[in-house]
N, C-alpha and C positions, 0 to 999 in steps of 0.2 A: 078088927077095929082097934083092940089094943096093940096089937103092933105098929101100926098107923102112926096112933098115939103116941109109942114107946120113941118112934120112928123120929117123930117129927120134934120130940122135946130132947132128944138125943142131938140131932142137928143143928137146935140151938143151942146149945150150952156147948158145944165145940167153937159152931162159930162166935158166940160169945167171949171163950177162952180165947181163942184167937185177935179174936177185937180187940179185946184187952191187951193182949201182948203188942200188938201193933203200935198202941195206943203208948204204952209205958215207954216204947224206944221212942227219944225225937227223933227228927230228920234233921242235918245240920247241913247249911249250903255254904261252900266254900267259893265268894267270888271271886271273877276274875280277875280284880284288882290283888288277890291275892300274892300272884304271882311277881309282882314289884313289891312285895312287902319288905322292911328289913326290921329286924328283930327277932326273938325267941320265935322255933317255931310251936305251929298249933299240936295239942297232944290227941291223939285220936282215938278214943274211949271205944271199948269193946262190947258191947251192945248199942252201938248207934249206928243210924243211916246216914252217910254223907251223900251229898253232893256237888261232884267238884264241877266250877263253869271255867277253872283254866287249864291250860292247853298241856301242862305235865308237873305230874307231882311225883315230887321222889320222897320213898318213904325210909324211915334212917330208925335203925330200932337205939334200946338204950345205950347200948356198948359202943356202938357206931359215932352217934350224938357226941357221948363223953370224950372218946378217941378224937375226934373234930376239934372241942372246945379244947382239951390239951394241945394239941396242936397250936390251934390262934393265938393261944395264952403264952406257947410257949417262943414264939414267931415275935409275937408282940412283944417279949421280952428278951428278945435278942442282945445276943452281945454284940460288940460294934466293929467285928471283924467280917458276921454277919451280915450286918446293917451296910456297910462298907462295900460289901460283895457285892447285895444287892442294887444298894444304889449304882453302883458304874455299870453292870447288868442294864440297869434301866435305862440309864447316861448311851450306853453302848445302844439299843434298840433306839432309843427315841433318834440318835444321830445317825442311824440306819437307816430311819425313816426320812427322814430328810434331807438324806444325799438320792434315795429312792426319786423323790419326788422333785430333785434338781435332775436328777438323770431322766424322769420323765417330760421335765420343760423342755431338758435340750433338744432329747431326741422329736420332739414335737417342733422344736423353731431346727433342727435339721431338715424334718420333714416339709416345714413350710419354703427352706431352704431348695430342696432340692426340686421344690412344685414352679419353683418360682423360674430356676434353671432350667426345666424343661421345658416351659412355656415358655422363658426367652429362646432356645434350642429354636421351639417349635415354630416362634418368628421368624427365627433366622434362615429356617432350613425352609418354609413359605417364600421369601422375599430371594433370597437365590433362586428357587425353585422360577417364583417369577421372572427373574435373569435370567435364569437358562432359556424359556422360552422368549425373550424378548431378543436375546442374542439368537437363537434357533430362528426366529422371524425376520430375524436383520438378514442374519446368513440368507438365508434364503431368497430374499429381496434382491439382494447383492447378488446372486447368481440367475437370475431370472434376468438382471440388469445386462450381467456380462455376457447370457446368452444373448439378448437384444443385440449389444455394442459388437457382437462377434459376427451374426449375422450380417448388421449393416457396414459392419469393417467388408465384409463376404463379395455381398452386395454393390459397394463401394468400389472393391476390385473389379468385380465383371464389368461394372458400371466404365467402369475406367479403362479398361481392356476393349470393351467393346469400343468406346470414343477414340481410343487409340489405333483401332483397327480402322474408321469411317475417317479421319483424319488420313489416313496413310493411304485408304481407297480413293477419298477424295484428293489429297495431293498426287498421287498418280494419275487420276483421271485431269486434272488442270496438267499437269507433265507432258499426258500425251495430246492435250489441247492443243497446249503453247507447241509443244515439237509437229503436229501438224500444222499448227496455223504458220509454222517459220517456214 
């Protein structure tokens, strides 16, 4: 029973120490508006809980920090050979950008250029296409005509050969009429 005892007030006084400890750290929440923030950044104390709600933090110790800040300062205090560099640097990209984006227009009204030509093409090569057949339809008329006209040319002949024959039978049979009847 006394270990029980010993047991059970041992357990609290841990979890008690505990609590307490929990208790002494804050929790600090870093929101996500954080990540647009500008100015100093936040310093992150070595016994506390964060919690960050954006999407990447980068962490930069002292030496790092300082190294940075000489840098801006020393940037920001440029001489104007510097300054000079950079600005035509800049002058040079932004007019980069902007012959990019005239070369992007052209090649888009080429493209509409060349949609425009293919679909006149594709008129063009329709509306022959329909020529061809309308000429393919004539021809063919035309030769179904001249087979007719060749036939009844044909026709015509016999036609004509035979009367030529019944003529000539018939004028021989009046021939030997008249020579008998003389």
């Amino acid at each position: 029973m006394k270990t029980a005892l010993f047991s059970l007030i041992t357990i609290f006084l841990v979890s008690f120490s505990f609590g307490q400890e929990l208790n002494s750290s804050k929790i600090i929440e870093i929101p996500a508006s954080y990540a647009d923030r500008i100015g100093t950044p936040e310093m992150v104390r070595k016994d506390s809980l964060y919690i960050f709600r954006t999407g990447d933090i980068f962490l930069v110790n002292k030496m790092s920090l300082s190294a940075m800040k000489k840098i801006y300062e020393e940037f920001s205090n440029q001489n104007d050979m510097t300054k000079t560099l950079v600005d035509n640097y800049t002058n040079t990209l932004k007019r980069n950008i902007e012959l990019e984006n005239k070369l992007k227009i052209n090649f888009a009204k080429n493209d509409s250029l060349d949609q425009k030509i293919y679909e006149r093409t594709q008129a063009t090569l329709i509306n022959t296409q329909r020529a061809l057949d309308y000429t393919i339809n004539s021809l063919e008329k035309a030769t179904n005509s001249l087979d007719l006209v060749e036939k009844n040319v044909k026709r015509q002949r016999r036609k004509s050969i035979f009367e030529k024959a019944l003529i000539a039978i018939g004028g021989v049979g009046v021939g030997v009429l008249v020579g008998v009847s003389l």
